[in-house]
Structures are given as C-alpha cells and as structure tokens.
N, C-alpha and C positions, 0 to 999 in steps of 0.2 A: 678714463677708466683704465686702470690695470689691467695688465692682458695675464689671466691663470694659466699653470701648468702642471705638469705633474698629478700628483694627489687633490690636490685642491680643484683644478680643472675638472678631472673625474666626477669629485663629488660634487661641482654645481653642474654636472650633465646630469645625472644622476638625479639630483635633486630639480631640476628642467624637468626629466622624462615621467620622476612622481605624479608632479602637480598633472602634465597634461594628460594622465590616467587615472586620476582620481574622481571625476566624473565617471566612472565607470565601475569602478571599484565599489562605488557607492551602492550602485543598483546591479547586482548581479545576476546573471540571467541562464537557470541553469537548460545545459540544452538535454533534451528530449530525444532518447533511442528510437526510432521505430523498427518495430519487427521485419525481417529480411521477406517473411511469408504472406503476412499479413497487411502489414505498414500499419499497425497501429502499437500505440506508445508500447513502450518497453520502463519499466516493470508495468504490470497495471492487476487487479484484482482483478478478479471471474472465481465461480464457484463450481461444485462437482455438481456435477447432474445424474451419479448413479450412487446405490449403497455399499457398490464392489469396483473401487478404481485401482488396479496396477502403477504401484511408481514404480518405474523400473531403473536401472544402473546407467542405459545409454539410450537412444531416439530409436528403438526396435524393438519387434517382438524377442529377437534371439538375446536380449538384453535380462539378466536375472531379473528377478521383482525381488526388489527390496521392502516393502512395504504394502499392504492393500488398503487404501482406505475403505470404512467403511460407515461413513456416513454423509448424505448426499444433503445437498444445499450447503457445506463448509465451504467455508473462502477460501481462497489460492493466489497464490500471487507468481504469474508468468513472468518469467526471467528469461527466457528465448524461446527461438523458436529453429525449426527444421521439420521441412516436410509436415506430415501428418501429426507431427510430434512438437510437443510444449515442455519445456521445464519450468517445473513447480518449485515455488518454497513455502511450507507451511507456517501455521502462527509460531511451532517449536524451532522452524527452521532449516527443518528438512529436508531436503532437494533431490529432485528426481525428474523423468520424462514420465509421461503420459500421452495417451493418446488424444487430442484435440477431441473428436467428438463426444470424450466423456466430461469436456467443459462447456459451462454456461457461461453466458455475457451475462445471468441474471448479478446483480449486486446483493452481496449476503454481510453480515457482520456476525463475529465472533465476539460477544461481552467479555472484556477484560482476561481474557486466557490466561495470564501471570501471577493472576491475584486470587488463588487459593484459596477456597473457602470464605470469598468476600461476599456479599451479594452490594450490584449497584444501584442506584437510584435512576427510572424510567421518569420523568417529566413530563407535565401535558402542553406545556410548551418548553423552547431552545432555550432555558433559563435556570441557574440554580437555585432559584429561588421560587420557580414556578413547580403546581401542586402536585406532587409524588402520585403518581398511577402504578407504577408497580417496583419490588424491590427485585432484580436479575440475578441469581445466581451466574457467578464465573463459567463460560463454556456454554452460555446457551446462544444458540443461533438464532437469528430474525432475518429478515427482508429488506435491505437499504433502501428504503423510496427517497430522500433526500438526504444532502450533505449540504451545511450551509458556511465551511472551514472552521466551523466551532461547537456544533452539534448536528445532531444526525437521527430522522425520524426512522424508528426502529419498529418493525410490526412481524408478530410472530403471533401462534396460538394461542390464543388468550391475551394477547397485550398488543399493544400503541402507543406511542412516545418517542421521547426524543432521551436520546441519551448522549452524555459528552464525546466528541469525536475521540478523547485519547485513551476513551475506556474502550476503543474495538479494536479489533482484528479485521480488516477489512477496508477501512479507509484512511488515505496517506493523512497526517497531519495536515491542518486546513485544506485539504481538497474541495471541491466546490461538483454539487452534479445534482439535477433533480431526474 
C-alpha cells in the first residue's frame, strides 16, 4: 500500500472521520434545556390562568408592561425562566416576562391563529377521513386532553374532537402527551 501525503492524506482522514460519524448523523438527537428554576423542559407550552396578565419589558414589577393579555386559558410558550418570573412568547410571537403564578401547567391549543377567516375541520376520531363534528373558526381556544404526534383531542364549549396537530398553537409538531 502507498503511503499518502499531503492533500490526498487529509482527505482520506477526512473521509476516515465521515464514515465513523455517520452512525450518528443518521439519528440525531436533539438535547433538551431545562429551566434553571424549575428543571423542567425549556421551551414548553403552559397557558394563562387570568383575563388581565402583565407582559412586562424585564423579570420585575419595575419593568414597563408592554402588553396586558386578556384572555385567560390562551397558550404560551415559556422561553426562560428567573426567579418568580417566566418569559413568554405568544402564537404572534411576542415575548415578554410575566409573573409565574399567572400561568397554568393546564394544556390549551389555539386553532390555526395564521389562517384568517379559515374555519378547521374537528373530527370524531385522529383521522381525515374520519366524521366531521364541528367546523373551528381560526383563534378559538379548547383544552388539550391528548396529543398523539399527529392529532390532538380538542374539547371546548360546545365541541370534542380531534383536530390535526399543525392546525394549533399549542403543541410542538409530533409531540406526544395524554
């Protein structure tokens, strides 16, 4: 066997170090933030539990309020944390702190927020082909009781169903949770 050097050398190391990373490459494995305060995952959904929540500019009262939400049971999505204090981003994208006890662990979904004057199809089972129960106007809220990474049973005043996970606001694509 020839002994390489130079350029050629390089690139059969090179072409060595691929192959024995490619078993890995293959299956990637993304890692999981946990909260500094909490130790639970980072980002993750939780919803408002009042109909007057302060987003404020920084993790304090003495922090302007940029915004008041006001509608309670909307989803949220925690992006850090500090102390007493949570930062939010909304379905528009919004970001801000708030105070931790004006969130809930309960799971909520947002129907399709982007899609304007659409209304979506509610299902009576995880199926598109399965029998329409109700048709959702964009922006209505419900109750996440399951996520199964491809549909998601939706229950609010007047309706039950399962509606397609990438039609919410509320749960990460294929997430998994009953």
């Amino acid at each position: 066997m020839r002994k390489l050097t130079g350029p050629a050398r390089v690139l059969r190391l090179l072409a060595a170090s691929l192959a024995l990373c490619a078993p890995f490459a293959a299956a990637p494995v993304a890692a999981q933030q946990m909260g500094a305060v909490t130790g639970l995952p980072l980002p993750r959904f939780v919803s408002l539990k009042s109909d007057r929540v302060n987003l404020r500019e920084g993790p304090s009262k003495d922090h302007r309020t940029t915004w008041i939400f006001q509608r309670a049971g909307l989803p949220v999505e925690i992006t850090a944390e500090f102390d007493v204090w949570r930062r939010i981003r909304d379905s528009e994208g919004a970001e801000g702190w708030v105070l931790h006890s004006l969130l809930s662990g309960r799971r909520t979904g947002l129907v399709a927020p982007w899609r304007k004057g659409e209304e979506i199809a509610l299902r009576a089972r995880p199926s598109a082909d399965a029998a329409l129960v109700a048709r959702l106007q964009n922006g209505v809220i419900g109750q996440l009781k399951k996520c199964d990474g491809g549909w998601c049973r939706l229950l609010g005043e007047g309706f039950d169903g399962w509606i397609e996970q990438t039609q919410l606001w509320g749960a990460y694509p294929g997430e998994k949770f009953e």
